[in-house]
N, C-alpha and C positions, 0 to 999 in steps of 0.2 A: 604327813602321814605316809602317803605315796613313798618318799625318797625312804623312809626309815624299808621297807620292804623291797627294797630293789636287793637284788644281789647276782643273778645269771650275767649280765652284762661284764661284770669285774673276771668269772671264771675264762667267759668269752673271750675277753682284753687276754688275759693273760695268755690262754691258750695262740691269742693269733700273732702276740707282738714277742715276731721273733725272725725269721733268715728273712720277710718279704720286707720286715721295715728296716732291721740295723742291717742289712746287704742289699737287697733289690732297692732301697727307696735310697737310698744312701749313692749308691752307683750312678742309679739312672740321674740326681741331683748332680752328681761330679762332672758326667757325662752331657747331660741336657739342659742343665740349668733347673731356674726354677720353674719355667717356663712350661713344665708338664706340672705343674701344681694341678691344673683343671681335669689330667686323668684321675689323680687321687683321689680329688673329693666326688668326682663324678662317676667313678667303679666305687665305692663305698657308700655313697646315698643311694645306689642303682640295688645295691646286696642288703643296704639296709631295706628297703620294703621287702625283699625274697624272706630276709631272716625274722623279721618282726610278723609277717603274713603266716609263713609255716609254723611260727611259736603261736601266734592267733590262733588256728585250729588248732593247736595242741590244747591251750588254756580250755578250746570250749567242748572238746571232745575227750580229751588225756589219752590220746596217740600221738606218738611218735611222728614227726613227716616221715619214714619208711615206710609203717600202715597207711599214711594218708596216698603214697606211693602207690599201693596195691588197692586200693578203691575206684584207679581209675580206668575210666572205660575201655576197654578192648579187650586183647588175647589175656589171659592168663597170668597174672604175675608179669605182664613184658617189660613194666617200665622198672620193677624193682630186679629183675633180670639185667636188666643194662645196666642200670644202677654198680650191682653186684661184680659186673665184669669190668667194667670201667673206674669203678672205686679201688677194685681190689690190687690194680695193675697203678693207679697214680697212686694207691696208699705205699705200694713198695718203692715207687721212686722215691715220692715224696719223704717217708719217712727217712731215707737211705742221704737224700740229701741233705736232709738237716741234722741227722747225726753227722754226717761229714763236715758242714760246714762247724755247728759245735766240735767236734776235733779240732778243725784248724785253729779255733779259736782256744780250744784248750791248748794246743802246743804250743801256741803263740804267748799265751800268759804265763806257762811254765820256763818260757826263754828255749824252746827245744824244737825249731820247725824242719826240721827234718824231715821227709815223707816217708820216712819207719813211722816216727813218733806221732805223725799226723794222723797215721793210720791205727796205730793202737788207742788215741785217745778217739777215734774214731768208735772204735771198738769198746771202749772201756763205755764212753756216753750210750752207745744203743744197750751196753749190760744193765748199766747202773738204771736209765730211764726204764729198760724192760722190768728190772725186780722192783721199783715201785711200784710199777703198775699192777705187778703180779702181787704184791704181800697187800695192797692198799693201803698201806701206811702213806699216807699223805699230808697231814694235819702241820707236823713241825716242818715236815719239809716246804709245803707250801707258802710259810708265813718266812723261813732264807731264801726262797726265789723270790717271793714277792719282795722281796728286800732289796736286792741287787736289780729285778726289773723297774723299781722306783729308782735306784742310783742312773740306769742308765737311760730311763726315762727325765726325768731332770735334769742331768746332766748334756742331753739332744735339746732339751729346751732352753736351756741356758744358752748353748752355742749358736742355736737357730736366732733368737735374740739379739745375739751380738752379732749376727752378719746378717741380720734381716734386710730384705731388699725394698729397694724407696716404693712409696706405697704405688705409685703411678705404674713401675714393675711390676710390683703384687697384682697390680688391675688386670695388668694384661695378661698375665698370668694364667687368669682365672677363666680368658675365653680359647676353649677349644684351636690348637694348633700344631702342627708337628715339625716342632726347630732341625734345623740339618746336623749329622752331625759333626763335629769339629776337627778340624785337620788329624789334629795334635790323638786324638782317639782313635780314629782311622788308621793313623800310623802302629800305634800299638794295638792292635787286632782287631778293635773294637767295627764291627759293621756298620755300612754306609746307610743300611737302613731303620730311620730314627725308632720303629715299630718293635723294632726286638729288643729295646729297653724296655719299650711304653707299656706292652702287652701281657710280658711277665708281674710288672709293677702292680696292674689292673688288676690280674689273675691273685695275686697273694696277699692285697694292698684289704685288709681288716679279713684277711683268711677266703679261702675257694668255697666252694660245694661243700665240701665234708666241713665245713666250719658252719655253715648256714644249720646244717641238720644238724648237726650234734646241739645246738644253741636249742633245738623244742626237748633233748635230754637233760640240757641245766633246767630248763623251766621244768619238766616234767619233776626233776629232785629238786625241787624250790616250791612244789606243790600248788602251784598256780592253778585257779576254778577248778576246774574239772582234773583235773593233774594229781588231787591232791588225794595221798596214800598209796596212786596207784604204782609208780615206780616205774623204769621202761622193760623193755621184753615183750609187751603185753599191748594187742590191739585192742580198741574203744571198748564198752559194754555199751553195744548199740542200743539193747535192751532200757536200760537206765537212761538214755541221752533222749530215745522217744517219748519215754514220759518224765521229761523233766520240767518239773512244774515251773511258771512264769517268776516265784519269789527266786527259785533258785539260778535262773537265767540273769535275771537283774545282780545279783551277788558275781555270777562269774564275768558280766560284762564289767562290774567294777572292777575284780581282775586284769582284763583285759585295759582296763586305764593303768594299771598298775605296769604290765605288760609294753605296755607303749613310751614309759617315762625310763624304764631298763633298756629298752634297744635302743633310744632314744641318746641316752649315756654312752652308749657302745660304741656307736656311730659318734659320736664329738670326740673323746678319745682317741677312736682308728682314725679320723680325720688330721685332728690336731698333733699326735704325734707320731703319724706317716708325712708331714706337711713338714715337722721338726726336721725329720732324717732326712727328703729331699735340699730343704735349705741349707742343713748343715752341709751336705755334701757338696750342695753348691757354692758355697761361701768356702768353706776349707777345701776340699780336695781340688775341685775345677780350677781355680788360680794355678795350683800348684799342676796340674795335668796327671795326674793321677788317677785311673781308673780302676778300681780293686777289681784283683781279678788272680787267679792259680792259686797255689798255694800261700803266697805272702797277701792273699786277702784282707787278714785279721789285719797284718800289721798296719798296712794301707789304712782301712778304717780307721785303726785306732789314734790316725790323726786328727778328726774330728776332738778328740778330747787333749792329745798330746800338744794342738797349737793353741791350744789356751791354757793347761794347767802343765806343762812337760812331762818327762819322764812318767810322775804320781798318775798324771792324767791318761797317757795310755795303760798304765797298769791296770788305774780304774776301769776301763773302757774295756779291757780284754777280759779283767772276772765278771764284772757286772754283763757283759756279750755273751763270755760262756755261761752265765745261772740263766738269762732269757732264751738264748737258742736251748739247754736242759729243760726247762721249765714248761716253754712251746712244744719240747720234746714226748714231755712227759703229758702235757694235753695230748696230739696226735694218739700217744699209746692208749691214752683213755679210749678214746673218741670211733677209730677207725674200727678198731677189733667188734667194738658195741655195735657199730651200724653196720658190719658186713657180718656179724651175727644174727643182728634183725633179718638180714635179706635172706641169710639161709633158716631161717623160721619159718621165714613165708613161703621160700620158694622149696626144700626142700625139709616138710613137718616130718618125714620119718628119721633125719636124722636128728630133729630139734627134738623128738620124743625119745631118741634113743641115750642122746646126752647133755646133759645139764646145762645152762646159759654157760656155767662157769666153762666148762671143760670146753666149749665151744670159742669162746674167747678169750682163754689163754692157746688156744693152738690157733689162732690167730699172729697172737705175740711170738707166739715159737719162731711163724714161718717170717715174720719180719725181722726178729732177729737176725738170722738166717741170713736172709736175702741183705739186708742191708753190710753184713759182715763182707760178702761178694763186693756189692757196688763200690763200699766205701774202698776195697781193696784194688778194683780192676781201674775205678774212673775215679779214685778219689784225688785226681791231681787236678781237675777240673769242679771244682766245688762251686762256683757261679754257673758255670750251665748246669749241673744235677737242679739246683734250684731255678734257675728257670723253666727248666724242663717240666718239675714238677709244678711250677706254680702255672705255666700253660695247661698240665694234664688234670690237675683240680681247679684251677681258678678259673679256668674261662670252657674247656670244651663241653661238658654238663652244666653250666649254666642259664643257657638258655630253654633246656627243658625243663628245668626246677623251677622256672618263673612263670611258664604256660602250667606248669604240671599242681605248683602252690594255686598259682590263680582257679584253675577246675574244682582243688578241691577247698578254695574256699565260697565261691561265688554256687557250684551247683554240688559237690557232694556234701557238704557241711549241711547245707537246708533240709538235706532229704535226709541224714539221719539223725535231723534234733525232732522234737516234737512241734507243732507249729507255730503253738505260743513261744517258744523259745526259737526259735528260727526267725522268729519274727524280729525280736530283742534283738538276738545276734548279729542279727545282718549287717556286715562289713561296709564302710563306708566305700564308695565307690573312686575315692583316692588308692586304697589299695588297688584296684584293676587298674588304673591309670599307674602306679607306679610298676607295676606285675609288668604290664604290658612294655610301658618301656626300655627296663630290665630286660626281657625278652628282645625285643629287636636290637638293641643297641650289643648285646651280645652275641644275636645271633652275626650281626653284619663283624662283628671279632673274629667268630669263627670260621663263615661263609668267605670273605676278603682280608682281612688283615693278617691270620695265621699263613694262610697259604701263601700270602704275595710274603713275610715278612720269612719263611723256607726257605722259599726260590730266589732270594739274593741274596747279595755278599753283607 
């Protein structure tokens, strides 16, 4: 019954499986072996309790984690203030670099890698992903990405299969270690220190921050307990949640079972086929010493498919690369305009009253249009650092306050505005603070030492 009612998790999948697994996971595998297998699963079970905790309070309140944002204690709006200024600034990298690396990847498939052509299919993918988003016609389009993100999901596991490493490997794999890196990388530019693979891989590896929040949006349109009719835009009706009688609390916590068996799928997924793309890259490209990187990115990769099925097989590997980076693309456009709309709702109502959700988030899309037509034009010859860049600026530097920030408002704003018969119901098991928490530390010490030291050297 449960499984027939899941559905947020697959919008999730889709939206995240894109530059952090066929480029980041794929690289750092070429480059490090399989040997960082245990960052993967370990920044992805850490984002799973962040994402499943902030969809929790959504299920039982039907806000958004941006309101859950603005309930917590102190100044004013401050934590959805930073929010706003630090999202809005990695939404423009980030979006800028993943239209970029889809260019490469579309000039690659068309046989035309030129950096003219790189740059106009550059440009052509932020048009095309921006008027999706803007007409909302999604429907057909969604079920040809999903079609090509199946080809190339399948087709990473087929590869990873076939050079799977002897399980005594896998073992070791699996504990925590940071391999050196290898001559033969070093030589071709790649830096000496093993952290500036590992950290972007972390950051992007089942999507950053803005993937975590946009996940209580799918749940919010999936109508989960308390979720359901209300739609997002729109904070709690605290009114209703104080007298919500005990039949109706018991209804929303089965919900929330509901709730638990969808991230639950999301999480084996990002695991499983982020684990795919490390292997492959380490069985295909590492042999070969190969680390993708500039403009001949795409081609590089698309040996991952070319050394098992030839020629057919990179062709496969470049269309089915460009429909998932589009497809992640066109998640992103969803996703980022919606939550830095919310935060100018909260943080600034006289302009939320003066113009309509809509008109608020399409001049969202306008201005990263925009912006990424610039990046893709000035830095699009370096298409692996825009993506790292970004997946540092969303994946790991806000991280650690949205693990303290979900934790407050499940464990102490959640009880104080349900009623107390339902608060009582409600009450979170105390696995999620134990996973909040060390989400939070394990992140912060990313931010606090591993970003800075992995700066400051070569």
């Amino acid at each position: 019954m449960i499984l027939a009612l899941v559905g947020p998790a697959f919008i999730w999948c889709a939206e995240y499986i894109g530059s952090g697994e066929v480029v980041l996971a794929t690289r750092t595998g070429a480059i490090l072996g399989s040997a960082i297998l245990w960052s993967v699963i370990f920044g992805i079970f850490l984002k799973y309790w962040i994402g499943m905790s902030g969809a929790r309070y959504t299920v039982c309140t039907g806000e958004a984690m941006v309101d859950m944002f603005d309930r917590i204690p102190g100044p004013r709006h401050w934590v959805v203030w930073f929010v706003f200024f630090v999202q809005f600034a990695s939404a423009i990298i980030s979006i800028a670099a993943l239209a970029n690396v889809a260019g490469v990847f579309l000039a690659g498939f068309i046989g035309h890698d030129s950096r003219t052509v790189q740059i106009i299919c550059g440009w052509a993918v932020s048009l095309f992903a921006g008027a999706v988003v803007w007409s909302g016609t999604f429907d057909i389009l969604k079920m040809v990405m999903s079609f090509f993100i199946f080809i190339v999901v399948v087709g990473v596991l087929y590869v990873a299969v076939c050079v799977f490493p002897p399980i005594e490997q896998l073992a070791r794999s699996l504990i925590p270690s940071v391999p050196v890196v290898p001559d033969w990388a070093i030589a071709k530019g790649v830096g000496n220190n093993a952290w500036k693979e590992i950290l972007p891989l972390i950051g992007w590896g089942a999507g950053g921050f803005a993937s975590q929040a946009w996940y209580t949006y799918w749940v919010l349109g999936a109508g989960y307990g308390a979720a359901a009719g209300r739609g997002d835009g729109r904070s709690a009706d605290v009114a209703m949640l104080k007298n919500m009688d005990s039949d109706t609390a018991h209804k929303v916590k089965g919900w929330c079972r509901v709730l638990y068996t969808d991230a639950t799928i999301a999480m084996i997924i990002g695991v499983v086929v982020t684990s795919s793309f490390v292997i492959a890259g380490a069985g295909i490209l590492g042999p070969k010493q190969l680390a993708p990187d500039g403009a001949g990115v795409a081609i590089t990769l698309s040996e991952i498919f070319s050394a098992n099925w030839g020629k057919v097989g990179a062709f496969l590997f470049l269309l089915a690369g460009s429909a998932a980076l589009i497809s992640t693309q066109i998640g992103q456009l969803a996703g980022w305009p919606r939550l830095l709309a919310d935060c100018g709702r909260i943080c600034i109502p006289s302009v939320a009253n003066k113009y309509s959700w809509k008109i608020r988030y399409r001049f969202f899309l306008v201005v990263f249009f925009f912006t990424s037509m610039v990046i893709i034009y000035t830095l699009g010859f370096q298409p692996v650092l825009l993506v790292k860049i970004g997946a540092i600026c969303d994946g790991l530097l806000l991280t650690p306050l949205q693990a303290i920030c979900v934790a407050i408002g499940l464990f102490y704003i959640l009880p104080r505005i349900l009623s107390p018969d339902a608060a009582r119901i409600l009450k979170p098991s105390r696995l999620f603070l134990v996973g909040l928490t060390a989400a939070f530390i394990v992140f912060a010490y990313f931010c606090i030492f591993q970003i800075p030291a992995a700066l400051f050297t070569k």
